[in-house]
DRENTORDREN-537819 format. One record per atom (N, C-alpha, C): residue number from 1; residue in three letters; atom name; x, y, z. Coordinates in Angstrom, 1 decimal, padded with zeros to 4 digits. Example, Ala and Ser with C-alpha at 12.3 -4.5 7.8 and 13.67 -1.06 7.14 Angstrom:
BEGIN
+-----+--------+-------+--------+--------+--------+
! num ! residu ! atome !     c1 !     c2 !     c3 !
+-----+--------+-------+--------+--------+--------+
!   1 !    ALA !     N !  013.2 ! -005.7 !  007.8 !
!   1 !    ALA !    CA !  012.3 ! -004.5 !  007.8 !
!   1 !    ALA !     C !  013.2 ! -003.3 !  007.8 !
!   2 !    SER !     N !  012.8 ! -002.2 !  007.1 !
!   2 !    SER !    CA !  013.7 ! -001.1 !  007.1 !
!   2 !    SER !     C !  012.9 !  000.0 !  007.9 !
+-----+--------+-------+--------+--------+--------+
END
This chain:
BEGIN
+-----+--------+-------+--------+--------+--------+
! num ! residu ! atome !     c1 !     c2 !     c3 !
+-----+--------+-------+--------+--------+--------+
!   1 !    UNK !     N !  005.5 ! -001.1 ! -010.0 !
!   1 !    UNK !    CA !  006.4 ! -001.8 ! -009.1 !
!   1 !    UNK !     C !  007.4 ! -002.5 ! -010.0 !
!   2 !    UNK !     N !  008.9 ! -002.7 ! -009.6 !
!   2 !    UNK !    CA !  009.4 ! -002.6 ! -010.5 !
!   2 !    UNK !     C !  010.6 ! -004.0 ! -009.9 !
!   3 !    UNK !     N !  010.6 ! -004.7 ! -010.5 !
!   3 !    UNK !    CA !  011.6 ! -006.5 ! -009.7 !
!   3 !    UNK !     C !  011.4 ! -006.9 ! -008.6 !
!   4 !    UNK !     N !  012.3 ! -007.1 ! -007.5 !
!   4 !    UNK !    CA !  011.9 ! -008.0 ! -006.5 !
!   4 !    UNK !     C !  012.3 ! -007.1 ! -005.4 !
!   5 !    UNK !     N !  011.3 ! -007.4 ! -004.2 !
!   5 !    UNK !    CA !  011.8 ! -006.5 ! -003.1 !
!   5 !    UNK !     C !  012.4 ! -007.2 ! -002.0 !
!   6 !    UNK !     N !  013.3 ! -006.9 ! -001.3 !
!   6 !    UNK !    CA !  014.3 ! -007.7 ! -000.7 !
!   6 !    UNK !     C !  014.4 ! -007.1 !  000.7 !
!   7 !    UNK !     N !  014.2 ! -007.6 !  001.6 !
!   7 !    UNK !    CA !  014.8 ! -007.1 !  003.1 !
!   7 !    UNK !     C !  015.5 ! -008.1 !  004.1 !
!   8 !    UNK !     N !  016.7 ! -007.7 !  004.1 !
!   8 !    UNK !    CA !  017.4 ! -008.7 !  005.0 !
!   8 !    UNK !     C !  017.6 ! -009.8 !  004.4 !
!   9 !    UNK !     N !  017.6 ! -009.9 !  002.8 !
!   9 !    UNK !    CA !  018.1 ! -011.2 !  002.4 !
!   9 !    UNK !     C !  016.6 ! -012.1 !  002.1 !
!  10 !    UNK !     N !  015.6 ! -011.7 !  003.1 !
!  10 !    UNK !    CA !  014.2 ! -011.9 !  002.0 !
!  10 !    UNK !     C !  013.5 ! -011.2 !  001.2 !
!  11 !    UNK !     N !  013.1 ! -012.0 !  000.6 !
!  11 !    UNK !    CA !  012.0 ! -011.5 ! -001.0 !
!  11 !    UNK !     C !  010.9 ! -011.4 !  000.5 !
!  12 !    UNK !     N !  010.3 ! -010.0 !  000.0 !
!  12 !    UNK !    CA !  009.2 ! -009.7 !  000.3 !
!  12 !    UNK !     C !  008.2 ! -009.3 ! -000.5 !
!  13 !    UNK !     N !  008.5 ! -009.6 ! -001.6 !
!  13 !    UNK !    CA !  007.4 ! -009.1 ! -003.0 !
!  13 !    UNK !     C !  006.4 ! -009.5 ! -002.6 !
!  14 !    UNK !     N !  005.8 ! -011.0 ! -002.5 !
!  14 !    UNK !    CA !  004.5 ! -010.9 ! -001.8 !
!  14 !    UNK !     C !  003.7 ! -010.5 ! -001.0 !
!  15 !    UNK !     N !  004.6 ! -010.6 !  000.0 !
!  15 !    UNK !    CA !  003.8 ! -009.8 !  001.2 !
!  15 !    UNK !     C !  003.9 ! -008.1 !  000.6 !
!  16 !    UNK !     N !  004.6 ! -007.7 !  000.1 !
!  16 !    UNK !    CA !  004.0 ! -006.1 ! -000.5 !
!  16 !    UNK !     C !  002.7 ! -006.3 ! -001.3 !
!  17 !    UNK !     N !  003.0 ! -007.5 ! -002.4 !
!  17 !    UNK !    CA !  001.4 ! -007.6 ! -003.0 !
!  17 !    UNK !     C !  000.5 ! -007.4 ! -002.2 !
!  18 !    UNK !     N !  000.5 ! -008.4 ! -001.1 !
!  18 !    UNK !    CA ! -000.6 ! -009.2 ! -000.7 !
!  18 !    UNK !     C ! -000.6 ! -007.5 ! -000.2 !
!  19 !    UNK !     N !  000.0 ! -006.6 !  000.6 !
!  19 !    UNK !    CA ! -000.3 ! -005.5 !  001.6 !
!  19 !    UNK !     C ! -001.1 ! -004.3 !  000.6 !
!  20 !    UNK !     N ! -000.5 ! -004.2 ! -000.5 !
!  20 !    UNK !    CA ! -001.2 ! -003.3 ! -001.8 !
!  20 !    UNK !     C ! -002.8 ! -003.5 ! -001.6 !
!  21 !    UNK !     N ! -002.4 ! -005.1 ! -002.3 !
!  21 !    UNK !    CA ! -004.0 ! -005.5 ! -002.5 !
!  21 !    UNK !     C ! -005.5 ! -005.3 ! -001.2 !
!  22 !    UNK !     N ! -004.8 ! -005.1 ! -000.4 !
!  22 !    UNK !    CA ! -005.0 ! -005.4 !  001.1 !
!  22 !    UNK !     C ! -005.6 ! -003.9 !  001.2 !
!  23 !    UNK !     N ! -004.8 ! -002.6 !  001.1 !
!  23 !    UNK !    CA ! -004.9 ! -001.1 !  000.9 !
!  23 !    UNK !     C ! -005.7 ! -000.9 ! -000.1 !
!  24 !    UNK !     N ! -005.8 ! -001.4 ! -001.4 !
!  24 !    UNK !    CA ! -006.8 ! -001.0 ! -002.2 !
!  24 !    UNK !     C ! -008.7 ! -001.5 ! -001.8 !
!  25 !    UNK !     N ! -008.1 ! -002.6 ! -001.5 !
!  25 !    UNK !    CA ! -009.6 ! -003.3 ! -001.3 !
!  25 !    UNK !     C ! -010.4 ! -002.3 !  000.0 !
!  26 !    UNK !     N ! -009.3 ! -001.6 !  001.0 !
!  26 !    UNK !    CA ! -010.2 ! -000.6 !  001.8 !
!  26 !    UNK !     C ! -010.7 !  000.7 !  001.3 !
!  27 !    UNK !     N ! -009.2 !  001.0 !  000.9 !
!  27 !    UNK !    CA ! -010.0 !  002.3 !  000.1 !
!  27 !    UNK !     C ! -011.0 !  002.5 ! -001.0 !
!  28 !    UNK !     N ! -011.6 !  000.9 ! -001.6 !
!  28 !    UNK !    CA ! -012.5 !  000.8 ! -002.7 !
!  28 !    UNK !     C ! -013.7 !  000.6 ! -001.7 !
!  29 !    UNK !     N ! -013.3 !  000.0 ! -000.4 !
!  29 !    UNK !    CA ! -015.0 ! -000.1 !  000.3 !
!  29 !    UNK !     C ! -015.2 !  001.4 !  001.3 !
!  30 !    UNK !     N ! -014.2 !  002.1 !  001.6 !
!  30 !    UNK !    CA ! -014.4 !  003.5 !  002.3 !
!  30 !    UNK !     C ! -015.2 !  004.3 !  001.2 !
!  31 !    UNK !     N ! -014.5 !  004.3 ! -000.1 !
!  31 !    UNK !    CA ! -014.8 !  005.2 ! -001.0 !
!  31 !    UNK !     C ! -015.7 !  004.8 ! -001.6 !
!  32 !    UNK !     N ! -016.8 !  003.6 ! -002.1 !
!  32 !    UNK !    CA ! -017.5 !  003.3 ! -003.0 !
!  32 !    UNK !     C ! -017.4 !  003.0 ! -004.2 !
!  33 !    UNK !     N ! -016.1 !  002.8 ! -004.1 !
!  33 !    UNK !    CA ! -015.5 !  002.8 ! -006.1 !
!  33 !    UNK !     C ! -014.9 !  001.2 ! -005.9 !
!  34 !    UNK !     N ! -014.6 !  001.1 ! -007.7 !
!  34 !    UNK !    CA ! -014.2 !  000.1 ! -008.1 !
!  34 !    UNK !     C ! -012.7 ! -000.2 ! -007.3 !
!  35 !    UNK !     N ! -012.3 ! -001.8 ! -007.3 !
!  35 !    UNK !    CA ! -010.8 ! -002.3 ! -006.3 !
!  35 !    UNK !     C ! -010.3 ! -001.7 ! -007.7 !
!  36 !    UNK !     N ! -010.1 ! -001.6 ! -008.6 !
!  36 !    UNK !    CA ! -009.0 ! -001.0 ! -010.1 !
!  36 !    UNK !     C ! -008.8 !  000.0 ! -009.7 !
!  37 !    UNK !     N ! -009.9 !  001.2 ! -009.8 !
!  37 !    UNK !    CA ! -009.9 !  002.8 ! -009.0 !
!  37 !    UNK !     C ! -009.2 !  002.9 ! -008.0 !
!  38 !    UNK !     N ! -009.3 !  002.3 ! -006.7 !
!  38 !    UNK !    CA ! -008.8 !  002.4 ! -005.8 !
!  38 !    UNK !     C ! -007.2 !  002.3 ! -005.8 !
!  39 !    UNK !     N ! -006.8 !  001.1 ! -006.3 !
!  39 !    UNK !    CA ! -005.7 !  000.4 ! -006.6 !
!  39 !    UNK !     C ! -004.5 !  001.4 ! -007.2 !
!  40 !    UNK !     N ! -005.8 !  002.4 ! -008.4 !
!  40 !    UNK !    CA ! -005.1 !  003.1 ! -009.5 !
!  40 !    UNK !     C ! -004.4 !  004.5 ! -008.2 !
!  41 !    UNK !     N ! -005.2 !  005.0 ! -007.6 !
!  41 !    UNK !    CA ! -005.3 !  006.1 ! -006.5 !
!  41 !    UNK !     C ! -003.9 !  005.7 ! -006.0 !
!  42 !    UNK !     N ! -004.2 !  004.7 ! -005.4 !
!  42 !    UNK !    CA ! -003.1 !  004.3 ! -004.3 !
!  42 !    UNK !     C ! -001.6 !  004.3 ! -004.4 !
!  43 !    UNK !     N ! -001.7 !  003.7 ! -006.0 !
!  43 !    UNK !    CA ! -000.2 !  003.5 ! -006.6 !
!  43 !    UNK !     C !  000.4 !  004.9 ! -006.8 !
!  44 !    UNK !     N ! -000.2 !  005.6 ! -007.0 !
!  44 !    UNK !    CA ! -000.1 !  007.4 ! -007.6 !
!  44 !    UNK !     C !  000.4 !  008.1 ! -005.8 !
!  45 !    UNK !     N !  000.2 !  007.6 ! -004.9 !
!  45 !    UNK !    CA ! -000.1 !  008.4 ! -003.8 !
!  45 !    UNK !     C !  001.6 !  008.2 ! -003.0 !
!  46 !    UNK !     N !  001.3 !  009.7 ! -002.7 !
!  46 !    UNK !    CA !  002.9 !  009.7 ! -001.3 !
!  46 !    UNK !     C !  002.8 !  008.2 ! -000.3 !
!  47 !    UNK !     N !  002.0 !  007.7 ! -000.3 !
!  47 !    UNK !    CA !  001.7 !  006.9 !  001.2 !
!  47 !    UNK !     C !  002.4 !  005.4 !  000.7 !
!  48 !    UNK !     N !  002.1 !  005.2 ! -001.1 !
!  48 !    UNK !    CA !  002.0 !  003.8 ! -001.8 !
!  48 !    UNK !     C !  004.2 !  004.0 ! -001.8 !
!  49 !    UNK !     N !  004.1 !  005.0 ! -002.3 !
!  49 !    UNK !    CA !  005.6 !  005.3 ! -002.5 !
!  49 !    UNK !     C !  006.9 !  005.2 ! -001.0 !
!  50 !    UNK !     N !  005.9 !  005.4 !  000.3 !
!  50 !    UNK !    CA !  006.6 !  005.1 !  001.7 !
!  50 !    UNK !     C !  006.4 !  003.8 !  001.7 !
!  51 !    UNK !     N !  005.2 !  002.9 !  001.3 !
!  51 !    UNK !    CA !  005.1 !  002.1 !  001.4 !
!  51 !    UNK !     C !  006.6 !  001.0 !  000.5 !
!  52 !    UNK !     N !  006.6 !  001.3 ! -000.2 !
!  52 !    UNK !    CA !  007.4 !  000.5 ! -001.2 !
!  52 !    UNK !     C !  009.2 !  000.5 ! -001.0 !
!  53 !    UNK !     N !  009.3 !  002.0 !  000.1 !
!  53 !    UNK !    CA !  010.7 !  001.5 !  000.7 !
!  53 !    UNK !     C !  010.6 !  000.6 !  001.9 !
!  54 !    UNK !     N !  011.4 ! -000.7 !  001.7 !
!  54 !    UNK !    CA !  011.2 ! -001.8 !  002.6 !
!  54 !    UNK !     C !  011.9 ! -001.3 !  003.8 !
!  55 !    UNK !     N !  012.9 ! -000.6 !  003.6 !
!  55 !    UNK !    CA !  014.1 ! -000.6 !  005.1 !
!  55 !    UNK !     C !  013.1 ! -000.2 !  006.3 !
!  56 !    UNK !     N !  012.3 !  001.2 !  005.6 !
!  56 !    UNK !    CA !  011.3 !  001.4 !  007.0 !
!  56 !    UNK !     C !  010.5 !  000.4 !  007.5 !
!  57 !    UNK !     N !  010.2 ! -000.1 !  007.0 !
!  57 !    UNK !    CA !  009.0 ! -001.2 !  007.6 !
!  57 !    UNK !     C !  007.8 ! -001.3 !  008.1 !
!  58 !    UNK !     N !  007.6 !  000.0 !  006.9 !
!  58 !    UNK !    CA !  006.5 !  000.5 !  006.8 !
!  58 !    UNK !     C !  005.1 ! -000.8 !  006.2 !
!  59 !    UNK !     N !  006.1 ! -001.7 !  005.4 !
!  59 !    UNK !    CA !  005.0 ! -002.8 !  004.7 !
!  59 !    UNK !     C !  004.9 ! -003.8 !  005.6 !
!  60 !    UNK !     N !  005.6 ! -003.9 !  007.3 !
!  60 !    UNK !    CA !  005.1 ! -004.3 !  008.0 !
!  60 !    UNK !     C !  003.8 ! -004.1 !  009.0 !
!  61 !    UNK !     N !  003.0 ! -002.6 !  009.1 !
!  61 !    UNK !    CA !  002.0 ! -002.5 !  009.3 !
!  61 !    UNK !     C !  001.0 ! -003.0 !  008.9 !
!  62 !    UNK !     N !  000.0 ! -002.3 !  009.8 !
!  62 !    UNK !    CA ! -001.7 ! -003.2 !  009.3 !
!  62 !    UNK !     C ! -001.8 ! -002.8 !  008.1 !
!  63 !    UNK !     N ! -002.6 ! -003.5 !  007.2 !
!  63 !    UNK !    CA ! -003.4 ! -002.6 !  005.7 !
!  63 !    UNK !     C ! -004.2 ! -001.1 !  006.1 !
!  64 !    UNK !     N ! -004.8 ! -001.8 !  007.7 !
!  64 !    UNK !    CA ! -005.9 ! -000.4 !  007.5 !
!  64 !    UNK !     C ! -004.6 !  000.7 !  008.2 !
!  65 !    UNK !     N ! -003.7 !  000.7 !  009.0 !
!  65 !    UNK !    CA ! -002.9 !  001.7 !  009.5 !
!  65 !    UNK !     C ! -002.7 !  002.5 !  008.1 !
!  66 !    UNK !     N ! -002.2 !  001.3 !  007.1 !
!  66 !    UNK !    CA ! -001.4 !  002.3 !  006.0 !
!  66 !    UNK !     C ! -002.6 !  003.1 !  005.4 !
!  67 !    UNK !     N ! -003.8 !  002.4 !  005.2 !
!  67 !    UNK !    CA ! -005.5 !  003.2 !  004.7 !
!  67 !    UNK !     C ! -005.5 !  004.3 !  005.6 !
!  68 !    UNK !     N ! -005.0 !  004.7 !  006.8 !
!  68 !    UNK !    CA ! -005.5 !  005.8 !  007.8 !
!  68 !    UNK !     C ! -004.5 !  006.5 !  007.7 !
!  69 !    UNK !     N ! -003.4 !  006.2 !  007.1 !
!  69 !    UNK !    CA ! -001.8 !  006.8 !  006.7 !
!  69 !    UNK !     C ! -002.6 !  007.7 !  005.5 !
!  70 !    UNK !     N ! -002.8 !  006.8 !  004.4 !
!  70 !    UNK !    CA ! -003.5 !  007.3 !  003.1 !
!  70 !    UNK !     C ! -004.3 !  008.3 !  003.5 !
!  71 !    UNK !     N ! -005.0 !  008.2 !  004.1 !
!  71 !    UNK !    CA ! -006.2 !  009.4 !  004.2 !
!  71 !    UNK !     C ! -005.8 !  011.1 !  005.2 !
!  72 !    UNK !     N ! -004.5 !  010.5 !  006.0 !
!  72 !    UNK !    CA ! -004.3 !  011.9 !  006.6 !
!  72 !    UNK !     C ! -003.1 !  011.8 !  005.7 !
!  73 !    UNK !     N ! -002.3 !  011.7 !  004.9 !
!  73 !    UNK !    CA ! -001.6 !  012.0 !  004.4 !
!  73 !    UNK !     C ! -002.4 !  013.5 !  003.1 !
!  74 !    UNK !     N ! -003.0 !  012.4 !  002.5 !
!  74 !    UNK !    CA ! -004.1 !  013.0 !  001.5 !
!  74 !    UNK !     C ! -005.3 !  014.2 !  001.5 !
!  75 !    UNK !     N ! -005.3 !  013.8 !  003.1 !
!  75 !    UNK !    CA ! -006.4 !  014.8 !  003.6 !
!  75 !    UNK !     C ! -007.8 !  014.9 !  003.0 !
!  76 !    UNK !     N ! -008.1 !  013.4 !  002.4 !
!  76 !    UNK !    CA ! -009.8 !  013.0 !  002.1 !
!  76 !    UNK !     C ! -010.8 !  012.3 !  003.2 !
+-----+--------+-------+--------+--------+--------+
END
């Protein structure tokens, strides 16, 4: 992740954190793996990369929508 994320004149960097961290921590308790593993998965993935353009507002969904995004995206 790379400076500050901005929508409409707000910094949304946190709330992307907090939504990341939010996504890893499911896919580390669906999958049985470590929150780093998961985290590492996530950032790598088509779903992490929709996630990270703000215009959609896609980082305004649930954590688990984007975790159910991740998995039919991924097809695991």
């Amino acid at each position: 992740m790379n400076g500050r994320y901005i929508f409409k004149g707000e910094d949304i960097t946190t709330d992307l954190l907090f939504k990341i961290e939010q996504v890893a921590s499911i896919l580390a308790e669906k999958e049985g793996i470590s929150f780093d593993d998961a985290h590492e998965k996530f950032v790598v993935s088509d779903t992490y990369n929709i996630l990270i353009r703000v215009n959609n507002l896609y980082w305004a969904e649930s954590a688990e929508f984007i975790a159910d995004e991740y998995y039919r995206i991924n097809k695991t």
